[in-house]
N, C-alpha and C positions, 0 to 999 in steps of 0.2 A: 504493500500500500504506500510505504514509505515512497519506493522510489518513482510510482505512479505520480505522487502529488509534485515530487522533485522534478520527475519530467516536465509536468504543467508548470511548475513555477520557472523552469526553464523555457519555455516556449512565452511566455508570457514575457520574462526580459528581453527575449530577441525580438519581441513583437508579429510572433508566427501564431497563427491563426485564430486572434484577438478577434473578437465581434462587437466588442462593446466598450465604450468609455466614458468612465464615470467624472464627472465635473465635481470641485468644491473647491472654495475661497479663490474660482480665477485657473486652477493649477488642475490638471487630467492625468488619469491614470489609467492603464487597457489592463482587460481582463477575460477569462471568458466566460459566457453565461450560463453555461452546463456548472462550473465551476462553484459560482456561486448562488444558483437556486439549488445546490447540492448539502450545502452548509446555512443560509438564508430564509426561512419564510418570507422573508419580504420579498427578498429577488424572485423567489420562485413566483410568488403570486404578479410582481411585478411583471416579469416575462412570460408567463402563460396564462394572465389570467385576465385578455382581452384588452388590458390597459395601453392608451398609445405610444406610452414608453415601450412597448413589445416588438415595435418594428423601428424605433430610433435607436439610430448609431450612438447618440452620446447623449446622455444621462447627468442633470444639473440638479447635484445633492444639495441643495441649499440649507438644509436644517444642521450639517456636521462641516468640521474642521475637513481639511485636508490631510493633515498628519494622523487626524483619529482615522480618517476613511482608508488612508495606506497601512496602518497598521493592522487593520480588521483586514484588507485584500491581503494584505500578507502572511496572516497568521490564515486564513481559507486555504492558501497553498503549502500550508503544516510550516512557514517561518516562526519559530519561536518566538511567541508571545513576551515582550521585555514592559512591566507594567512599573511606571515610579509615579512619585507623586506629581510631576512635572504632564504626563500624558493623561494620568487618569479620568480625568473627568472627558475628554475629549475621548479616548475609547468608550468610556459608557456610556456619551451618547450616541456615537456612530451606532452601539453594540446593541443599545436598545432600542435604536430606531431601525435597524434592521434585523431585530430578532435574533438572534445568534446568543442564546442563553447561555453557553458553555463560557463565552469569553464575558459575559456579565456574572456568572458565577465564579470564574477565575479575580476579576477582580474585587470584590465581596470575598474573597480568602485571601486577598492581599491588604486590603480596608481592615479585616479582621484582627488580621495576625501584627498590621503594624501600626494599632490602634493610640497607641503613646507617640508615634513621630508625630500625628498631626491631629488629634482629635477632631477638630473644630471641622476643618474641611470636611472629614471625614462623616462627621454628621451632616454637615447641608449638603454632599453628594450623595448618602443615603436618602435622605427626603426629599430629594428634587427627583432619585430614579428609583423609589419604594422600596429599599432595601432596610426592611424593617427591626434586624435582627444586627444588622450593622449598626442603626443608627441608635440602638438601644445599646448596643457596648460601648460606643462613642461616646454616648450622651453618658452611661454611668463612669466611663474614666473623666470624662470631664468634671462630673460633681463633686467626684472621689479624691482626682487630683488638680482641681481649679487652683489652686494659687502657683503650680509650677506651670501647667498648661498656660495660662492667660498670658506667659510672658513671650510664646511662639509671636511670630507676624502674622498668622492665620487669625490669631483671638482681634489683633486690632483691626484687621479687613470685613469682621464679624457684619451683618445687618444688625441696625438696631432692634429688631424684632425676635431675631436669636440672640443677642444680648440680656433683653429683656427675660426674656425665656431663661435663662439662666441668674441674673439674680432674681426672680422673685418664685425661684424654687425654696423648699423647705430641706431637699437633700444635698443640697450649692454646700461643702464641705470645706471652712476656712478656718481657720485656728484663731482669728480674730476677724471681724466684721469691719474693721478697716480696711482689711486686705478686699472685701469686696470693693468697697465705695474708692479705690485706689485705682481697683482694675476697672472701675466703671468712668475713674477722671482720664484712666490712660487711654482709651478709647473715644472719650470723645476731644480730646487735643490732639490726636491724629489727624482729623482734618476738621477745620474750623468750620467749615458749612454742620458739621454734627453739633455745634452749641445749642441750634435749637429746639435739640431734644433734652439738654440736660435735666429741665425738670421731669421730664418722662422718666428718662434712662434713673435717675437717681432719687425718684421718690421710689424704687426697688431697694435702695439699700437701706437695712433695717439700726437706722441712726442711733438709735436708742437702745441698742446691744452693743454700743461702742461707749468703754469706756470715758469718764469725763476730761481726764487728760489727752486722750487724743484729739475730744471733742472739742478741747481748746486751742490745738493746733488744724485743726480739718477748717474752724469758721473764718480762719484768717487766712485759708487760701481765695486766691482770684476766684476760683471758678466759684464758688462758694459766695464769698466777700460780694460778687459782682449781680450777683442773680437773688433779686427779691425773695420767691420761692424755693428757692435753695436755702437760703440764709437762716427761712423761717422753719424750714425742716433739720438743721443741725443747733437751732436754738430751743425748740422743742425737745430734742433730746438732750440739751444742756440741763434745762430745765426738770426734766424727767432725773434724768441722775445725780443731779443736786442734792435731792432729796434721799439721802444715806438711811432716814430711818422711815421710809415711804412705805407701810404697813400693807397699803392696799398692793402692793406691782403685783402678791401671785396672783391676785383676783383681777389684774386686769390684761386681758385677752388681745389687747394692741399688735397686730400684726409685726411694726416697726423696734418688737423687744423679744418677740418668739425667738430661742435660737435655734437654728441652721444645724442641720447635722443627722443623725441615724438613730433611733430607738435604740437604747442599748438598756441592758442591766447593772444598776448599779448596787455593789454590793460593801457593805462596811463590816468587818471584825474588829473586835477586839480581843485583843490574845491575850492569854493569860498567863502565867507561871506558874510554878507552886502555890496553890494554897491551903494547904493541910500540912497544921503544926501540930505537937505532940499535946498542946492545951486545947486546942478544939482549931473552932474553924476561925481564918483571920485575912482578914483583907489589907493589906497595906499598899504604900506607893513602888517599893519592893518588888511587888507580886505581878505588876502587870505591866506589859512592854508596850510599846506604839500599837496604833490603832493601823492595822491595811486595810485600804479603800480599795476598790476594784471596780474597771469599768469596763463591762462588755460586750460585742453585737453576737447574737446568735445564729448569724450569715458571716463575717468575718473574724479575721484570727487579729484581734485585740485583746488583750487582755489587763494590763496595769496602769494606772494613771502613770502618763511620763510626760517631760515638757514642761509646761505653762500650770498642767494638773499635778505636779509634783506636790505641789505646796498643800494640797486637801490633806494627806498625809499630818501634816502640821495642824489640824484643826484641834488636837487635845487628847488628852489620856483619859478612858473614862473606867469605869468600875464594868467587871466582863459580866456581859448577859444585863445590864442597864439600860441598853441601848433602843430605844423604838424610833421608828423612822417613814414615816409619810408623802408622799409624791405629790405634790400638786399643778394641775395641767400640764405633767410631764416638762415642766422648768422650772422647778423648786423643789429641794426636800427639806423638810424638816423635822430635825432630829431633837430628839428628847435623851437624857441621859444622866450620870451622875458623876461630877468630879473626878476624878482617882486622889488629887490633892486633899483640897477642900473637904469634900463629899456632900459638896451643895449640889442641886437640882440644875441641869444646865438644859436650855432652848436654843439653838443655833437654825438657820438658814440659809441654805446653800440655792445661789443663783447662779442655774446653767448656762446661759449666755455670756458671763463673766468670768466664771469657775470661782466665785467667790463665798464664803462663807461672812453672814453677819450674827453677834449675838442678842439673842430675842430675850425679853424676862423670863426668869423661870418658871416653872411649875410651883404653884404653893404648897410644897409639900417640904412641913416642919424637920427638916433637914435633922438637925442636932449629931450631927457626925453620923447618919443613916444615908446609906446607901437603897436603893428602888432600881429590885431586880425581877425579871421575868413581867414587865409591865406589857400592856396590848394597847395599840391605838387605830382609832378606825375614824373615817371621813365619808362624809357624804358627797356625793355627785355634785360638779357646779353649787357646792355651801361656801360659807367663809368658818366654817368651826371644825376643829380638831377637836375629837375625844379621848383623853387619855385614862386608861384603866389601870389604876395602881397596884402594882404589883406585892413582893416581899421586901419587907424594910429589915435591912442588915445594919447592924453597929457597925463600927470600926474595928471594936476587936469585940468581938463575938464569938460565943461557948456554941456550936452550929447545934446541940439541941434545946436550947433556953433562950439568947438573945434575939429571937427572929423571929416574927413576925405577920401577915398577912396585912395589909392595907385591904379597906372598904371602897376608897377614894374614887371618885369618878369625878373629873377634871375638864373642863371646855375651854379651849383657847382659840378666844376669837382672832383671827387672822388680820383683818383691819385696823381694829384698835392695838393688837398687842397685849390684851391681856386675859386673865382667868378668872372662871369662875369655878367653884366651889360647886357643884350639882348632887344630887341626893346620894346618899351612901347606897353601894349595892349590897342586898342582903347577905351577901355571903364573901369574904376576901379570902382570895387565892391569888397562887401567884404560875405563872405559864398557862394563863388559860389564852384563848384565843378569843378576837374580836373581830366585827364586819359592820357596817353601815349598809342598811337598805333605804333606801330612797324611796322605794313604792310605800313604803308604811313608814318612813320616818324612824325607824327606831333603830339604836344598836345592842345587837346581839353579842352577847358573852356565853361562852361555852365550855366546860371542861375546868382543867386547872386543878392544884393542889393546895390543898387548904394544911395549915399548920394549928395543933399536930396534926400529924398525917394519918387524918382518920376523916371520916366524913365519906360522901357520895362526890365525885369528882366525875358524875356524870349529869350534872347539873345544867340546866342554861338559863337564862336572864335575856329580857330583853328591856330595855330604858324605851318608853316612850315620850321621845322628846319635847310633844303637845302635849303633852299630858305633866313632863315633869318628875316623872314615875317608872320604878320597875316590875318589872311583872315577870314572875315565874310560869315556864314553859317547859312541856315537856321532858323529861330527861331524855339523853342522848342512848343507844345502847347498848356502849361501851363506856368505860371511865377512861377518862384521858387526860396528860398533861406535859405539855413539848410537842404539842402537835401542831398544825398549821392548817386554817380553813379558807377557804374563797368561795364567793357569789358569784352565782351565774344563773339570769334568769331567776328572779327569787326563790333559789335554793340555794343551802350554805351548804357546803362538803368539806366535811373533818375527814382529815387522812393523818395517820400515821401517829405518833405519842405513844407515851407509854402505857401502857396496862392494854390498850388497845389491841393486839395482838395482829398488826396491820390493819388493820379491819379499815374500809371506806364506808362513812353513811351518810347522809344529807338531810338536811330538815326542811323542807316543806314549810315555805312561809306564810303563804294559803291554806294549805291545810291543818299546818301548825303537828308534825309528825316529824319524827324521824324513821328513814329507811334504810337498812344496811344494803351495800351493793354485794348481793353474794357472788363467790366467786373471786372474787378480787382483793388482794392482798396486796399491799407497800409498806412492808414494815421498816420504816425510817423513823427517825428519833428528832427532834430538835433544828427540824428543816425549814425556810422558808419559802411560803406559797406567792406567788406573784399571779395574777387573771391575766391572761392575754389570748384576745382572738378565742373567745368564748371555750380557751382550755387554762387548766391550772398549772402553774412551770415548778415542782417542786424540786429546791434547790438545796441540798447537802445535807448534813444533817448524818447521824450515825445510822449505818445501816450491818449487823449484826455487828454490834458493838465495835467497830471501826467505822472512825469518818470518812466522809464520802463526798468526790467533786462531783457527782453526778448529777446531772439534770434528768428529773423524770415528767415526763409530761401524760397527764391527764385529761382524757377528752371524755365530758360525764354524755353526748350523745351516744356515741358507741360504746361507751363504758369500756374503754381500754385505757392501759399505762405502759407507754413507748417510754425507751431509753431516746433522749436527744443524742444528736451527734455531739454536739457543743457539751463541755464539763467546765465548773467553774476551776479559776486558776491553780486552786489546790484545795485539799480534803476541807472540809470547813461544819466544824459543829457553831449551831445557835449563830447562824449569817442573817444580817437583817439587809434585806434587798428592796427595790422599788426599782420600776421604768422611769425611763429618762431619756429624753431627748440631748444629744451632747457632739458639739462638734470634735472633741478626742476623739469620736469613732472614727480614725484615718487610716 
């Protein structure tokens, strides 16, 4: 076959018995037409299929290059196909406008494979010639690696509508939200006819996730300085982040403070040391080492805060198993905890757009050198109130069966104002029980836990009705449980795992006000946390036959299965207090 086509392409440079010749930009080239309605649906239908191109000698391609149209007759006569980024777009359109799928598929595994030389091109030749699977790799290295990409000459040749297109993504991945608004000045002082987009182009940068110190360098640039609406959108965000102790930011939804970045998991321990002396049990500053933070996606291999998020690390020592910890709109957590110093009550909040931590009031909870462990806290949907369920109150130096405790405490911290309030004692205090916020009925459920001394029904549940003011006893569970971890889904709570449980999975019925065991089904883990995502449950670490365990198990209560994830968290992790978070680290 080979030498067949080498023949033709031989006869074709001597110009021996050519029939046809194809016109484009001015410039002819001869072929023959057996040749190419052999390799073509176009030619073919062109020359057999009545058109009166079928009996003209020369043929004016007006829609293609002449370089793209030699290269397609060259590669018809088996000339090996040479595809750079210099040709490309000009073969794919010769290639699509004459059908010849093999060479529009050769190029799309060249697009593919060399998706990091040029992203940007690479996407608007995917969308211009429907190559949809190209232009979705494109598009994700571009969001993935937008601040090294943006610096090619393809980013600044960009349309302002693919510009557009990329800052006012939510997956636009930048380590600082400067680096957007920088590569959005770099673009348009490329060519001065694009000034008057600037208010277009840059009400996309989210002003108010940048820093106040940059924000005092960005309002005295020209482009900035010189343009009314521009000015008034880097003054806005001056203004926005002025406000250091601005109560309301997690409750407000402002598109221009959301940060940029991937869902990831975020996970906090606190490690412990020794804490069993030969006088009983004892908690000192001794005993317990830094806190590791961990941040991960469960599609990419990230795993430890580094960089910029070094410094979370640094947020504090606290007392192990004190630690409760809260999401809110996926750009805030707030964590609840107890000194390791001190052993006063501590409130911190962490803003992901920043990677900052501020300190909020404490919990009113009469300290007196007491540490508050195994505590639960739960949130309502779109609320401003956190519930914090008080756990076991440990001394400083405590005898572990006499100085210790159970707390009643049910605690509300309003989010706006900053502070708490004191709400009715639950009937019964334990400590590791687990907590949920329903939203259809307003109320939070407590379930389980261990009550000091260790006697009692620990198959208890409580639910607080918030309109009401009041708690109300429910059901017992049936199983006893405590170190276990519950999630909502669809107003049913499901407890998995704790102890005394014997794995056992069951759920309670908020409607019907029942608990159900899921028979069949077993996850015997100890002291794991549950995260809700995508209407399944992510249980994460936690000891499983008494060694700890990275593993992720996920839980889907429609099929009532429990898959091993592929993803593990970074290391074996007993009592990990996790939340989703949206975070540009996911790099």
């Amino acid at each position: 076959m080979y030498e067949i086509l080498k023949g033709l392409s031989d006869l074709r440079e001597e110009g021996t018995l050519c029939d046809i010749e194809l016109q484009a930009e001015g410039k002819t080239i001869s072929a023959h037409r057996v040749v190419l309605a052999s390799v073509s649906p176009y030619f073919k239908a062109l020359f057999t299929g009545g058109f009166k191109e079928a009996n003209q000698k020369v043929i004016n391609l007006k829609e293609v290059s002449f370089n793209g149209l030699k290269t397609i007759i060259d590669c018809c006569y088996s000339i090996p196909l040479d595809i750079n980024t210099d040709n490309l777009s000009d073969i794919l359109a010769t290639a699509t406008m004459v059908q010849i799928n093999d060479i529009v598929d050769h190029c799309s595994d060249f697009m593919s494979d060399n998706v990091a030389e040029t992203p940007f091109l690479f996407a608007e030749l995917a969308e211009k010639f429907s190559l949809h699977d190209v232009r979705q790799k494109a598009i994700e290295y571009i969001f993935r690696y937008f601040y090294d990409a943006r610096k090619g000459e393809n980013f600044k040749k960009l349309s302002k509508d693919a510009l557009i297109e990329y800052l006012s993504h939510d997956a636009l991945e930048v380590r600082q939200e400067s680096h957007a608004f920088y590569a959005a000045k770099d673009w348009l002082e490329y060519d001065p006819e694009r000034m008057k987009y600037a208010e277009e182009v840059l009400s996309h940068v989210r002003f108010h996730a940048i820093d106040i110190y940059k924000l005092a360098k960005i309002v005295e640039i020209n482009l900035i300085e010189d343009n009314k609406f521009c000015r008034s959108l880097v003054r806005e965000a001056l203004v926005y982040n002025s406000k250091e102790l601005d109560f309301a930011k997690p409750m407000n939804n402002d598109e221009r403070a959301r940060p940029r970045g991937r869902e990831g998991i975020f996970v906090f321990e606190s490690l412990e040391g020794s804490n069993v002396k030969e006088d009983g049990w004892k908690s000192s500053s001794q005993s317990f080492k830094d806190n590791n933070i961990y941040l991960f996606s469960l599609d990419r291999d990230v795993d430890r805060f580094s960089g910029p998020f070094g410094r979370l690390s640094r947020v504090g020592k606290f007392v192990r198993n004190s630690i409760s910890m809260m999401e809110v709109n996926k750009s805030f957590l707030f964590l609840f905890a107890t000194d390791n110093e001190t052993f006063e009550p501590v409130t911190m909040r962490f803003e992901s757009s920043k990677s900052e931590w501020m300190s909020l009031k404490p919990a009113p909870i009469p300290y007196d050198r007491q540490a508050v462990v195994g505590s639960s806290i739960a949130m309502f949907h779109d609320e401003i109130d956190l519930y914090l369920i008080s756990g076991m109150l440990v001394s400083e130096h405590s005898d572990f069966q006499v100085d210790m405790k159970c707390s009643k405490k049910l605690l509300r911290y309003e989010i706006v104002s900053n502070e708490w309030e004191v709400m009715p004692d639950i009937p019964t205090g334990s400590y590791y029980s687990a907590a949920v916020a329903c939203s259809s009925n307003e109320c939070i459920y407590v379930c389980g836990g261990s009550a000091l001394p260790h006697t009692g029904d620990n198959r208890r549940t409580f639910a607080f009705d918030t309109n009401a003011n009041m708690w109300l006893s429910k059901p017992p569970m049936k199983y006893g449980r405590h170190a276990h971890c519950v999630g909502l889904i669809q107003d049913k709570i499901y407890a998995v795992g704790g102890y005394q449980a014997e794995g056992r999975i069951e759920f309670y019925d908020i409607v019907l006000e029942q608990w159900t065991e899921l028979e069949d089904l077993v996850v015997n883990v100890i002291g794991s946390c549950a995260i809700v995502k995508d209407d399944t449950i992510l249980i994460l670490g936690g000891k499983a036959n008494n060694e700890r365990t990275s593993d992720i198990l996920v839980f889907n209560p429609q099929d009532q299965k429990v898959t091993l994830h592929e993803k593990s968290l970074p290391k074996p992790m007993w009592c990990p207090v996790g939340a989703l978070i949206i975070s540009r680290a996911l790099h």
